[in-house]
Each structure stands twice: as structure tokens, then as C-alpha cells.
C-alpha positions as CSV (number, residue, x, y, z in Angstrom):
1,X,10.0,-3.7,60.2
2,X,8.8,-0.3,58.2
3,X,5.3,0.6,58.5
4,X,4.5,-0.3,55.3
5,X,5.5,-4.2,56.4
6,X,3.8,-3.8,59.7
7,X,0.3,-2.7,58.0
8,X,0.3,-5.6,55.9
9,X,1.4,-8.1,58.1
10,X,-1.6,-7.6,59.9
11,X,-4.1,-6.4,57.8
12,X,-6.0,-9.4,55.4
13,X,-7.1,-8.1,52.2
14,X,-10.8,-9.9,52.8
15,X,-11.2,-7.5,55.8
16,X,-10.1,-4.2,53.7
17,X,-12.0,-5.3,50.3
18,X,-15.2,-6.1,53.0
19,X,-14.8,-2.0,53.6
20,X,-16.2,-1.7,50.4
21,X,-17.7,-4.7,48.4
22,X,-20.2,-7.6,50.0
23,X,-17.4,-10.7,49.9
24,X,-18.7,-14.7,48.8
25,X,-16.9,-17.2,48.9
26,X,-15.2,-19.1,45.9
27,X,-13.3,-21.7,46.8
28,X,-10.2,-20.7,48.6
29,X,-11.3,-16.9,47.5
30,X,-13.6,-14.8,47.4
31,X,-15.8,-12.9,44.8
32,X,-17.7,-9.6,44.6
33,X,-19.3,-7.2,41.7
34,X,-16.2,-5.7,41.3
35,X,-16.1,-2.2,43.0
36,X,-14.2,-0.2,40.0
37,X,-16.8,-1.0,36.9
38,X,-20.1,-1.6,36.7
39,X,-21.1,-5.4,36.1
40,X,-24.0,-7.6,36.7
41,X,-21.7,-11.2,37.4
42,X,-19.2,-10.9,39.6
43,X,-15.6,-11.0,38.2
44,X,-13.6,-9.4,41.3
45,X,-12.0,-11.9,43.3
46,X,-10.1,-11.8,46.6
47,X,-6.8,-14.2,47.4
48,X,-6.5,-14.4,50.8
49,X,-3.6,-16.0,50.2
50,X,-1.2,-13.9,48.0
51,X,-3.7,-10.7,50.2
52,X,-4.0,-9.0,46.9
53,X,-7.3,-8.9,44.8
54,X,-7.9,-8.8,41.0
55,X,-10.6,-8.1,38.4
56,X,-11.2,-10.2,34.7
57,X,-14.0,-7.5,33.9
58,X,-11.6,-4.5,34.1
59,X,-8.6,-6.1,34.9
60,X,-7.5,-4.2,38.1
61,X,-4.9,-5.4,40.6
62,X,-3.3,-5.3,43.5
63,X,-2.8,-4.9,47.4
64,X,-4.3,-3.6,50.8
65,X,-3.1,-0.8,49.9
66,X,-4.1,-0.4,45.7
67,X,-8.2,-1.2,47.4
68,X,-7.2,1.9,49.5
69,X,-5.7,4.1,47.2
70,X,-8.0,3.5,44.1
71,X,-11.6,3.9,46.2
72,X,-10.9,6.7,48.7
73,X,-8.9,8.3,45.9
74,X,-5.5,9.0,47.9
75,X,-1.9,9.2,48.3
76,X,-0.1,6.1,49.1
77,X,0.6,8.0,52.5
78,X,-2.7,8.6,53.0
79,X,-3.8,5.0,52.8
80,X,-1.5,3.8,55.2
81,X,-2.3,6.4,57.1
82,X,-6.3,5.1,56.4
83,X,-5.7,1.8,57.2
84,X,-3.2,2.3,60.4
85,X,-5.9,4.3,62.0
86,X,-9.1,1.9,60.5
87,X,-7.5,-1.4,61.9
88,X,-5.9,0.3,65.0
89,X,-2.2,-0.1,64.6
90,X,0.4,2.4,65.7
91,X,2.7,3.5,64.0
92,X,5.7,5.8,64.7
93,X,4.8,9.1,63.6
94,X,8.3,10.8,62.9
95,X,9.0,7.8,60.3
96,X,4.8,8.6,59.0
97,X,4.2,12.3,58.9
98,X,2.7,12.9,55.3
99,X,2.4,16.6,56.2
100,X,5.5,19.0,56.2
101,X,5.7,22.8,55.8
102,X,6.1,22.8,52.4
103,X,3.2,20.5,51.3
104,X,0.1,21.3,49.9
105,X,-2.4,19.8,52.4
106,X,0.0,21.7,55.1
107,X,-0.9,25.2,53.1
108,X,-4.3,24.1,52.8
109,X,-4.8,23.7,56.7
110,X,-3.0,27.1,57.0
111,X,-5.8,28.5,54.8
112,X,-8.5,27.2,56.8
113,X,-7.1,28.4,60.2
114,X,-6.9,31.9,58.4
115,X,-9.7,32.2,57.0
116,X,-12.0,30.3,60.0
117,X,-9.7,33.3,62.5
118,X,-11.2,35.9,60.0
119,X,-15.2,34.4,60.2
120,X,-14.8,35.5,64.0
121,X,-12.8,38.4,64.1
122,X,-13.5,41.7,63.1
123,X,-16.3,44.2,61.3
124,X,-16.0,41.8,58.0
125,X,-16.3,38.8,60.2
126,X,-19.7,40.3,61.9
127,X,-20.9,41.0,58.7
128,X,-19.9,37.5,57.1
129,X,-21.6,35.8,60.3
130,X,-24.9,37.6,59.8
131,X,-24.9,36.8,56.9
132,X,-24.9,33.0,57.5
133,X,-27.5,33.8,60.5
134,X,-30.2,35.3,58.1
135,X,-29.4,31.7,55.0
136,X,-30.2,30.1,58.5
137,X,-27.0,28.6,59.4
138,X,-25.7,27.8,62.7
139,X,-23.1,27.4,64.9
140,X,-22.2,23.7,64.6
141,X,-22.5,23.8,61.0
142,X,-19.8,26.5,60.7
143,X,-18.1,24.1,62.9
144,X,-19.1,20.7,60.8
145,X,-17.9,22.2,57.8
146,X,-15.1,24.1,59.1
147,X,-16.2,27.1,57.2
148,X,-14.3,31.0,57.4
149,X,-14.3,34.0,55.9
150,X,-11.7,35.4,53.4
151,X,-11.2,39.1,54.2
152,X,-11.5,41.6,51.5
153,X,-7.7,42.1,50.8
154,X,-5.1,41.5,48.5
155,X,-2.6,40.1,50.7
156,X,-4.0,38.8,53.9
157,X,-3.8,35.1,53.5
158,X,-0.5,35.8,51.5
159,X,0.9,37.4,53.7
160,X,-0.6,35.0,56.6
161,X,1.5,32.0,54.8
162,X,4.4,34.1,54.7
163,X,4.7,34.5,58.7
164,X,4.3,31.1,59.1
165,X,6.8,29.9,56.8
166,X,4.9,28.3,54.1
167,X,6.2,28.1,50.6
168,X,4.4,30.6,48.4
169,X,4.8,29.1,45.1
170,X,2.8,26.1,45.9
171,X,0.1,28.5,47.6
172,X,0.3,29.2,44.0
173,X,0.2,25.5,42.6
174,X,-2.9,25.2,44.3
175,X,-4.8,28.9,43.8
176,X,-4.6,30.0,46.5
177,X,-2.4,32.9,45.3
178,X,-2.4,34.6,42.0
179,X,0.9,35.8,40.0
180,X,0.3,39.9,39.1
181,X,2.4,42.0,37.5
182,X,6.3,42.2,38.4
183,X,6.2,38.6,40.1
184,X,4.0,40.0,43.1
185,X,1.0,37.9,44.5
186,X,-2.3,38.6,45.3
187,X,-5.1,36.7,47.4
188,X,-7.6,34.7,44.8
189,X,-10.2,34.6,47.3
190,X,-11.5,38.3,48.7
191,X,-14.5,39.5,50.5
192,X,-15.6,35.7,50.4
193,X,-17.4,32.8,52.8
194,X,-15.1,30.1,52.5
195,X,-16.3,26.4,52.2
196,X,-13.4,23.8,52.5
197,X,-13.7,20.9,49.9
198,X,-12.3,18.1,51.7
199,X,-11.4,14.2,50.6
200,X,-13.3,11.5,51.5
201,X,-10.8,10.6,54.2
202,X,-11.3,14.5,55.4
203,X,-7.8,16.1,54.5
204,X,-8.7,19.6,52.9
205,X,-8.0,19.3,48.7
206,X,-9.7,23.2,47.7
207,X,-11.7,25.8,48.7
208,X,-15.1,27.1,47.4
209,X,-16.0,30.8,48.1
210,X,-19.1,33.1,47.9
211,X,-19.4,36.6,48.3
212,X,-20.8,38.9,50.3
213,X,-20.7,41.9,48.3
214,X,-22.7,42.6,45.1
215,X,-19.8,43.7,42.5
216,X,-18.2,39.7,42.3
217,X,-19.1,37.1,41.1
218,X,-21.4,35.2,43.1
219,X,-19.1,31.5,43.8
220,X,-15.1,31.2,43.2
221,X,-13.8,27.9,43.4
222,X,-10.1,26.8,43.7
223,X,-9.0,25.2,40.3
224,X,-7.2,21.6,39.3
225,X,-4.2,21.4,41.1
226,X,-1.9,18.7,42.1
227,X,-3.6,17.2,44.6
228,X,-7.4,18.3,43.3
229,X,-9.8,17.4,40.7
230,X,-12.7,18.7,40.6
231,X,-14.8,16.3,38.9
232,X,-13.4,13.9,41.4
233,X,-14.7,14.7,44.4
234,X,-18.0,15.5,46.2
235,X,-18.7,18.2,48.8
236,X,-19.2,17.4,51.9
237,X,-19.2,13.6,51.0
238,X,-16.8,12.9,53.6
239,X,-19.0,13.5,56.1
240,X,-22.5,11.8,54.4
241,X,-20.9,8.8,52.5
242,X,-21.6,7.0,56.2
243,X,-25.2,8.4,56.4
244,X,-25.6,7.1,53.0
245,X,-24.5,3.5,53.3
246,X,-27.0,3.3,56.2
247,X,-29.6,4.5,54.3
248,X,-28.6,2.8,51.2
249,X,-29.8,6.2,49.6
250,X,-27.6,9.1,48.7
251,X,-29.4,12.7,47.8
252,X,-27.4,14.6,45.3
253,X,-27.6,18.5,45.2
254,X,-26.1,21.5,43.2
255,X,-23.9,23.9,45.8
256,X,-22.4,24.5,48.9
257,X,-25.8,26.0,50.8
258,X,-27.9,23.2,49.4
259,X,-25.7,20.4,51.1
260,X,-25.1,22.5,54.3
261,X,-28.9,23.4,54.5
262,X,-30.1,19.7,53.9
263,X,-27.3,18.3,56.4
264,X,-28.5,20.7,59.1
265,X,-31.7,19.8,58.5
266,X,-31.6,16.4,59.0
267,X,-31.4,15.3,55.2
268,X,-27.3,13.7,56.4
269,X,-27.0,11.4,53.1
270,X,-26.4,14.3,50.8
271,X,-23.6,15.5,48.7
272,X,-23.1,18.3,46.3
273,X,-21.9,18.2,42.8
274,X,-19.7,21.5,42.9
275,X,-21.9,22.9,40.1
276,X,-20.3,21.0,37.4
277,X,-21.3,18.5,35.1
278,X,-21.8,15.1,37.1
279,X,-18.8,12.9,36.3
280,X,-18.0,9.1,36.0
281,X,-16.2,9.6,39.3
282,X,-18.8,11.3,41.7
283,X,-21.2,8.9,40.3
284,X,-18.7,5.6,41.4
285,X,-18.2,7.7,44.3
286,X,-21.9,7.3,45.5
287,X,-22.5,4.2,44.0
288,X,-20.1,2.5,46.2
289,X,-22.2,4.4,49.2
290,X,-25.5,3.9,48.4
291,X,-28.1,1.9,45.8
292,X,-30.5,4.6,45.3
293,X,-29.7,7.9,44.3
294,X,-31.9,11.0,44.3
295,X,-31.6,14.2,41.9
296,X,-32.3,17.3,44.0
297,X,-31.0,20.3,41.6
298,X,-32.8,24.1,41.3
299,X,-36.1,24.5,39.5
300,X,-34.8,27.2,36.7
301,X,-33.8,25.8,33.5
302,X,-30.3,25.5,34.1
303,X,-30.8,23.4,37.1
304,X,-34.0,20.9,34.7
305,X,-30.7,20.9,31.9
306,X,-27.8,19.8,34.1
307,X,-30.4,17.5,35.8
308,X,-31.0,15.6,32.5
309,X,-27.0,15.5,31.9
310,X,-26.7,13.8,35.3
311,X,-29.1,11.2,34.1
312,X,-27.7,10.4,30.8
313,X,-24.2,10.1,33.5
314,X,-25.8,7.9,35.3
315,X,-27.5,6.1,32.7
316,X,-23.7,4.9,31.5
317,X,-23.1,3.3,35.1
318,X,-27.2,1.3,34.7
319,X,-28.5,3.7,37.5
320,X,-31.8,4.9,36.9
321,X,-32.3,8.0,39.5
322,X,-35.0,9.4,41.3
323,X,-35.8,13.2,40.4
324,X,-37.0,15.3,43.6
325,X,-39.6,17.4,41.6
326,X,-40.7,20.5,44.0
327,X,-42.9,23.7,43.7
328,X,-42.4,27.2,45.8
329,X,-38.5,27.7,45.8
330,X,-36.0,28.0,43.8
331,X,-33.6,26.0,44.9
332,X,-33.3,23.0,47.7
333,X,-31.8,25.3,50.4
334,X,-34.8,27.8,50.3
335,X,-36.9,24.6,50.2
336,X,-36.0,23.2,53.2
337,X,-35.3,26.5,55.0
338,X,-38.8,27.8,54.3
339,X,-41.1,24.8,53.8
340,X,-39.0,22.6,56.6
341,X,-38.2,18.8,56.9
342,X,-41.8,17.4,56.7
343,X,-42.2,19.7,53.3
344,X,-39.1,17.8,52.1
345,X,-39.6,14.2,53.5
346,X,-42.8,14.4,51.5
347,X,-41.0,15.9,48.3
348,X,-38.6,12.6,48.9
349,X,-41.6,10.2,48.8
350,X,-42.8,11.5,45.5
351,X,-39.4,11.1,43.7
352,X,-39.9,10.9,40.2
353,X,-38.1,7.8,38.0
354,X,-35.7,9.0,36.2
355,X,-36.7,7.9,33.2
356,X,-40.2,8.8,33.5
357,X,-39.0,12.6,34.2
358,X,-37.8,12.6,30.7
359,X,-40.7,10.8,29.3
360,X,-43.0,13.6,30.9
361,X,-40.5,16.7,30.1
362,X,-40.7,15.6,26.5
363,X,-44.6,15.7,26.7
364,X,-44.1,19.2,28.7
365,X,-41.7,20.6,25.8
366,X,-43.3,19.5,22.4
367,X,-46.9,18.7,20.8
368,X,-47.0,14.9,20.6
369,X,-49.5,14.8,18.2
370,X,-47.4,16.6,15.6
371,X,-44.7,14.1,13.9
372,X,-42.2,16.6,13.8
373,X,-42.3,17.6,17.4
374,X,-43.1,13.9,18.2
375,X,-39.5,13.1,16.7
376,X,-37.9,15.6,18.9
377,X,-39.3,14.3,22.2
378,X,-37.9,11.0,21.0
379,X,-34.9,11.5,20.5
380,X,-34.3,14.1,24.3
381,X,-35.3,10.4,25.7
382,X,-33.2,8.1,23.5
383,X,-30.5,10.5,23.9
384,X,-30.1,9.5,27.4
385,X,-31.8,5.9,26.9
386,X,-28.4,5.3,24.4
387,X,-26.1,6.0,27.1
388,X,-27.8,2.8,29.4
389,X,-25.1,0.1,29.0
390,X,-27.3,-2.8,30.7
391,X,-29.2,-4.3,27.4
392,X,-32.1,-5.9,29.5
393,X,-33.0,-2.0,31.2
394,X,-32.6,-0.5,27.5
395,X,-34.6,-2.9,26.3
396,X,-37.2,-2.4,28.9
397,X,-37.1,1.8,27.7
398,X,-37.3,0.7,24.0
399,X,-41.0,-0.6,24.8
400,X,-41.8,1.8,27.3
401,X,-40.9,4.6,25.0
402,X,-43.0,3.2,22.3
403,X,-45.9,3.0,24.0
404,X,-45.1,6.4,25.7
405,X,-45.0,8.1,21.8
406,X,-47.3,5.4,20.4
407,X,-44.8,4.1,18.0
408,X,-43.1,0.6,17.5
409,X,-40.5,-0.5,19.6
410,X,-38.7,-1.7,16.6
411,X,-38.3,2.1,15.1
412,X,-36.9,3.0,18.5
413,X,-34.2,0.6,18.3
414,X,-33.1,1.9,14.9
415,X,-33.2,5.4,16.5
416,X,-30.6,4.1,19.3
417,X,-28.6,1.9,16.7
418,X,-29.3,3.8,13.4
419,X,-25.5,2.0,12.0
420,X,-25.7,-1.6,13.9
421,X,-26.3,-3.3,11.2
422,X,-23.6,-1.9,8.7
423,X,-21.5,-1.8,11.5
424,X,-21.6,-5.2,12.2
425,X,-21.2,-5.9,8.2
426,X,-18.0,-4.1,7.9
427,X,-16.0,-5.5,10.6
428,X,-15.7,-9.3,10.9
429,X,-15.0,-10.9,14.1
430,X,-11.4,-11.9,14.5
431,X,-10.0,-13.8,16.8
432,X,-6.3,-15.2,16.3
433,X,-5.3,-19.1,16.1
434,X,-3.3,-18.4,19.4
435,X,-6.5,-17.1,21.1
436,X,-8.2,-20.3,19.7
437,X,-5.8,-22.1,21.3
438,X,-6.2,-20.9,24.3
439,X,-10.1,-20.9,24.1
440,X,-10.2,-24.4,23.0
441,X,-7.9,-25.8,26.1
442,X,-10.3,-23.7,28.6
443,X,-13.1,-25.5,27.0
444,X,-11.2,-28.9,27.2
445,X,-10.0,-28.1,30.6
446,X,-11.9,-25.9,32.5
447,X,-10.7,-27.2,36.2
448,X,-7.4,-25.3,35.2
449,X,-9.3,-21.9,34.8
450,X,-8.2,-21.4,38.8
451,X,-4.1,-22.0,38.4
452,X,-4.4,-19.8,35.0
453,X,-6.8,-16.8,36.0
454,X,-3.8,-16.1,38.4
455,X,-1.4,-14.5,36.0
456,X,-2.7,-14.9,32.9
457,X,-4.4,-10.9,32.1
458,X,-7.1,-11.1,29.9
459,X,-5.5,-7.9,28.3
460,X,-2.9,-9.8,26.8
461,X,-5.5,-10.5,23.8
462,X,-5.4,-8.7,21.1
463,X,-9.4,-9.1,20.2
464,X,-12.4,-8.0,21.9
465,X,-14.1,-10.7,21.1
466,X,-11.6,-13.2,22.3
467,X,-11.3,-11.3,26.1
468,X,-14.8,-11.0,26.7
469,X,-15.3,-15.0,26.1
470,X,-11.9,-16.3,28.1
471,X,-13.8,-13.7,30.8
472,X,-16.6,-15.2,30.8
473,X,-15.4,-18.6,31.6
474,X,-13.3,-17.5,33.7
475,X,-16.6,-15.9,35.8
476,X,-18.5,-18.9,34.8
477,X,-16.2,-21.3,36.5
478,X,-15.6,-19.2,39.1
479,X,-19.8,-18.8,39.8
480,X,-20.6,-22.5,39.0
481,X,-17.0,-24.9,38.8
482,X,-18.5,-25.7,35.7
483,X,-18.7,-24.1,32.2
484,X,-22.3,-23.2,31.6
485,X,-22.7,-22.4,27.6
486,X,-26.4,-21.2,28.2
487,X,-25.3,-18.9,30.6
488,X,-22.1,-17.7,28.6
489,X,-24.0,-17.4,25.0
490,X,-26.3,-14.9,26.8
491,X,-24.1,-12.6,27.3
492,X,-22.3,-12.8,24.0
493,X,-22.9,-11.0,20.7
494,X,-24.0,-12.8,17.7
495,X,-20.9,-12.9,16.4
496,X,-19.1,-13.8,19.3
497,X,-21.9,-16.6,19.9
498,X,-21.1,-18.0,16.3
499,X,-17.2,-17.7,16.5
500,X,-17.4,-19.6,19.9
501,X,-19.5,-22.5,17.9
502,X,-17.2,-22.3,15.2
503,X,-14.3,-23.5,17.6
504,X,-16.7,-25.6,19.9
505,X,-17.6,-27.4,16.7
506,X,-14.5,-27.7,14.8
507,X,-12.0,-28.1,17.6
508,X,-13.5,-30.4,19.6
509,X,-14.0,-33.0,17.4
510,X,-10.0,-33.7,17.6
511,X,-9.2,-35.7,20.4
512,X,-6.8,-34.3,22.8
513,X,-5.1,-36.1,25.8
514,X,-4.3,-33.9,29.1
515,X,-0.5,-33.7,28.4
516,X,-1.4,-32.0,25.1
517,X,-3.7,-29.7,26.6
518,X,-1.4,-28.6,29.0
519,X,1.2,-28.3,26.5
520,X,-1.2,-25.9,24.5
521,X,-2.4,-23.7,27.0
522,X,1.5,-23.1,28.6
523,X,2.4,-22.4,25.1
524,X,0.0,-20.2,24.1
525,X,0.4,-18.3,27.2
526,X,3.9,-18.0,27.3
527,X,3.9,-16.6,23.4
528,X,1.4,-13.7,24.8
529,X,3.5,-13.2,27.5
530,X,6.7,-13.2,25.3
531,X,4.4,-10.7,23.0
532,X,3.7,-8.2,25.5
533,X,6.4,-8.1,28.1
């Protein structure tokens, strides 16, 4: 038996998808909000007995090892590696070493022991060390975070990989290195504190560096390479995500110094953007970690701009953040470092909604009173308020904003949806007579929903309309072993509402025993499935 057979043979996939999601039952399965989109009914289900999972709301698939793969964002390797060391099972390690001397994570780990020899060696070691001893950072952070010191040289760390064997060019592949003139390499990272960036599993994906010396520029960060993305990834998450599932809170800051400041200080939920613009990803990331989640970026204007972009971000996932709004430092590491824990503790209780910071920055930024300065606060909040997908929380904004700007809540609409209405005039809801077919037979039918949900992909219709309704049945019947058409309709667009009567009334006037019902929903399926395979 391979590893990969051994793992699964006695691994369930209820125990790996319980890693992640809070399991019901249903039936022989079980159901969750599904873990890879954002959804208020739950549509991911778990078969115990096929140990595989799937989702109608996004349609994801798969095994033990897909769950593993897809939410600690790894290799194949790595998850097997995850699970074999999660569950307890040993496994050869000749026949399951993922590192060898020319991989990338195998270079990487060379780079850390290089530059971590370098933070305690030598007069630009001292240097870099006092340094970290006057930003107030210890010993058994240096440790924690596995931090070092790149010397100021063009070809120590080059030269480093070359005695021990490593394969230059994918130094290279992951920027470590830098192609000059005449082929010759040079060291991208000089004269620098180096911060590891590491996976959520804790194998090392990049580097971060700052500088010591004034003529640089301040941070230098590894770029995209083939095993790192940086808008995929969070700094130092793989050492908070655990804090921040206990807390149910995670605190989100700017840079390196923030997140190793706060960490050391107590503050262990936090995580660090990488100074970039908040992504989809990170987002997931600590959604899956935590229910709350705190803003905690530097006072100066770029820090209040990039603050507002991480709101409309998480706006598009139905998070509403808190904003940790602070006075007498410029950033959260000199916060903390000069005010202390109980400063910041009672910064954390004041947290500012989200959507109330951008009420009151609006207020801050432009004269209310005047129209056209009134229209411009309007539309920095419905530029975010827009991006909320969850109608019921927009709608909440739309009133709150107009009472906030002392306008109607029916002109805020039309300043989220100036072209709803001619959009919805030019394009007609279609839904084809196979998808009618198939709609009708669930509705004549619905104790079949369980048998078909099992290979039948909602993505095998053509129409929008048509997948979101067979989804919702299929979540209906799923929640309730019943179809509920209050329940559905509420979810459903006009149109889709009116289509759905359409058939409801037209169709189901014709009387239909179960032989022909069966007979239409194995034909219908079988022509999508001839269609699209």
C-alpha cells in the first residue's frame, strides 16, 4: 500500500472537513457553509461514504486531500505530509521526502540558515542585533520568527548556495539571486533584516527585508515565484491563525514590525498584510480563522487609503470590520512599544464599525451642508457600500446612509444601481426547454434531489438563472426534505421568481406518472452530460 492509500484508508473526510467547517448532519451526510465562498444557506456537503465532499453554491469537489490542498494552500505533497502528521500516521520517509537539493523550499531553508548564521556573527551582525534591541525586539522573537540578517555583499548567500550544492538558477526562480551582466549573479537582498514569509503549514515560501543603512530602500520583498504569491499569503499567519480561532477575532496590520511587535506583546491573533492591497485570498484566509476582524493600519494617509480599500475587500466577502482608530504614534508597532498593552487593549475596545468609519471620514473630508461636497461623501461610502454582496446588510447601509446625509434611501439605491433598471430591460431571462425539464421533474420529484445532486454539476447549465434555482432546491431539500417555495422565492430575482411561476404554473397542470418523471430527468441529464463531456 502507497502512502497516498494508507492516508486515506484511515483518514474520514468528516474528521478533515471538521478541521475547517462546523459539520450537521443531513441524512447520511453532512452539510456546512461551504468553506471556499461566502454564503448564508449551507450548500457544502460531506459523503462519508464516497469520503469526498462537494459544493452546489460554487461547485467544488473532491477528496481528503482536495479540503487539504485548496484551504492551507499547498502541494499535494504537502498535504499528505499535513494530514500524515495531523492524524498521526507514519509513513516511510525515503518513499515521502518532498524536499531535495534542488527544490525551492530546500533553497529557501538554506537561505534562512545563512542569513539567521549572519544575524549572530560578525560587526554587521552586532549592528543588525542592536538594531532589533533599540525597535524593542527580543530574543525569542528572533527565534519565533526565525529572522537573520543579510550581509551587505554581492555574493554571500550566492556563493553560500553554491558550497552547499544548491541549484543556482532556481535561487534565481525564486529571487533570491539576480542575473547581471555577462550571466553573473548577484545577492537581491544586501545590508538587510531578513523576515521569512512562511505558509500556513510553516514551510518558508519568500523573504521580506529591511535595511539598516540609509541609502536603500526601506523594505525589499521576494517577488511571485513558483511556489509564492504574494497576495496569497499572510505574514506570520502561520503562527496566529490558532490564536485567532480561539479568539474568534483576527487583528490585521500593515508590516513585518507591526505583527512581530503585537505578537510579542501579547496581541498573538494578528497577521500582516505584506503592505499590499488586501486580496480575496488573505481575506478567506482569516475568515476561515476567525469571525471578527480588526483593521489596525498606520495613521498617515496612505495607511487611512489602503484601510478603506481593505473595507470595500471585505465588503465583497459580507464582512463588516472593526477599525482600531489610535492617537500618539504613527504606526501600531510604536503604539504598542510606547503606550504598552493596556494602551492597546483599550484602543481594541473602542474599535470603530467599519462602516461607520467611512460615514464619519466622509463628514471629516467634505462640508455636508454643501450639495456638491454632500454628493462626494456619498458616493466614498456607496463606493464600498456597492461592493457588500449580502442584499439584507446593503440594504441596512442604504437607510443608514440616508439618514447619515439626510437624504432618501430611495436616491441611494439609484446611486448603487444607477443601470438596474435598463439592465434588467435589455436582457430577458432565458432558461432552455432542457433546463425546464429538468426544473419541472425536481418540482415533481423532489425525494430524487439526493441520488441526482451526486453527479449531476449545476454547471452543466447554460443559464444563470436556471443554476441558481436547481441550487436552491437542491439546498432546500437538503435543509428541510422538503421544497419550501417561500423560502426559495426569497432568494430569487424578480425574474427568476416569475420564470419559476411560469413553469410551476404551466407545467404542472399536466399530469405526469413517476415512470415519466424518471424518464425526463435521466434524459435531460444525460443530453447535458452528452453536451459538455
Amino acid at each position: 500500500m502507497d502512502s497516498k492509500d494508507q492516508i486515506k484508508e484511515h483518514i474520514s473526510i468528516v474528521d478533515v472537513a471538521s478541521l475547517y467547517v462546523s459539520l450537521k448532519p443531513a441524512g447520511k451526510n453532512f452539510k456546512a457553509l461551504c468553506p471556499f465562498h461566502t454564503e448564508k444557506t449551507p450548500s457544502f456537503f460531506v459523503m462519508p461514504d464516497k469520503n469526498s465532499f462537494s459544493c452546489f453554491g460554487c461547485n467544488r469537489f473532491g477528496d481528503i486531500f482536495t479540503m487539504v490542498q485548496e484551504m492551507e494552500n499547498i502541494s499535494f505533497v504537502e498535504a499528505m505530509n499535513f494530514l500524515a502528521e495531523k492524524f498521526n500516521i507514519p509513513l516511510e520517509k525515503s518513499r515521502f521526502k518532498s524536499v531535495k537539493k534542488d527544490d525551492y523550499l530546500f533553497i529557501n531553508e538554506l537561505a534562512c540558515e545563512f542569513f539567521k548564521e549572519n544575524l549572530f556573527s560578525g560587526s554587521e551582525g552586532k549592528t543588525a542585533l542592536a538594531y532589533l534591541k533599540n525597535r524593542g525586539i527580543n530574543k525569542e522573537s528572533i527565534e519565533n520568527f526565525a529572522m537573520g540578517y543579510a550581509p551587505n555583499s554581492w555574493e554571500g548567500l550566492s556563493g553560500y548556495l553554491r558550497k552547499k550544492g544548491a541549484v543556482l538558477e532556481k535561487a534565481l526562480e525564486l529571487g533570491l539571486l539576480v542575473k547581471k551582466e555577462k550571466n553573473r549573479t548577484y545577492d537581491r537582498f544586501r545590508g538587510r533584516i531578513m523576515f521569512p514569509i512562511f505558509s500556513e503549514t510553516g514551510t518558508i515560501l519568500a523573504f521580506g527585508g529591511r535595511t539598516i543603512f540609509d541609502d536603500a530602500a526601506k523594505y525589499l520583498n521576494s517577488p511571485d515565484s513558483p511556489i509564492y504569491k504574494k497576495g496569497n499569503h499572510l505574514f506570520g499567519f502561520h503562527l496566529s491563525k490558532h490564536y485567532m480561532k480561539e479568539e474568534k477575532t483576527g487583528l490585521l496590520v500593515e508590516g513585518y514590525l507591526d505583527m512581530i511587535s503585537l505578537f510579542q506583546a501579547g496581541f498573538r491573533h494578528v497577521a500582516a498584510s505584506l503592505g499590499t492591497a488586501l486580496t480575496e485570498k488573505q481575506v478567506h484566509l482569516l475568515k476561515r480563522f476567525c469571525n471578527v476582524i480588526h483593521i489596525f493600519y498606520d495613521r498617515d494617509a496612505a495607511g487611512e487609503a489602503a484601510t478603506v480599500r481593505n473595507i470595500e475587500k471585505m465588503f465583497e466577502q459580507n464582512v463588516n470590520p472593526g477599525i482600531v482608530v489610535f492617537e500618539g504614534a504613527k504606526d501600531p508597532d510604536e503604539f504598542v512599544r510606547t503606550q504598552g498593552r493596556q494602551a492597546l487593549h483599550e484602543a481594541l475596545l473602542r474599535t470603530e464599525d467599519g462602516f461607520n468609519f467611512l460615514l464619519n471620514k466622509a463628514a471629516r473630508e467634505f462640508d455636508l451642508s454643501i450639495p456638491d461636497q454632500k454628493r462626494k461623501g456619498l458616493d466614498l461610502v456607496m463606493a464600498a457600500t456597492a461592493k457588500m454582496s449580502d442584499p439584507v446588510i446593503r440594504e441596512d447601509y442604504i437607510h443608514r446612509m440616508a439618514a447619515f446625509f439626510k437624504t432618501s434611501a430611495d436616491l441611494v439605491n439609484l446611486g448603487l444601481h444607477p443601470g438596474q433598471h435598463k439592465e434588467n430591460s435589455e436582457q430577458p431571462l432565458k432558461i432552455t426547454l432542457m433546463e425546464e425539464k429538468v426544473l419541472e421533474a425536481l418540482l415533481r420529484a423532489p425525494e430524487v434531489i439526493p441520488e441526482i445532486r451526486e453527479f449531476f454539476s449545476t454547471e452543466l447549465l447554460a443559464g444563470l438563472a436556471s443554476r441558481n434555482i436547481i441550487r436552491l432546491l437542491f439546498v432546500c431539500y437538503e435543509e428541510h426534505g422538503e421544497i419550501r417555495f417561500a423560502e426559495i422565492t426569497k432568494a430569487l430575482t424578480a425574474s427568476e421568481k416569475a420564470r419559476l411561476n411560469d413553469i410551476f404554473s404551466q407545467k404542472m397542470q399536466m399530469k405526469k406518472d413517476r415512470a415519466e418523471i424518471e424518464k425526463d430527468i435521466i434524459t435531460s441529464i444525460g443530453n447535458f452530460q452528452k453536451k459538455w463531456l
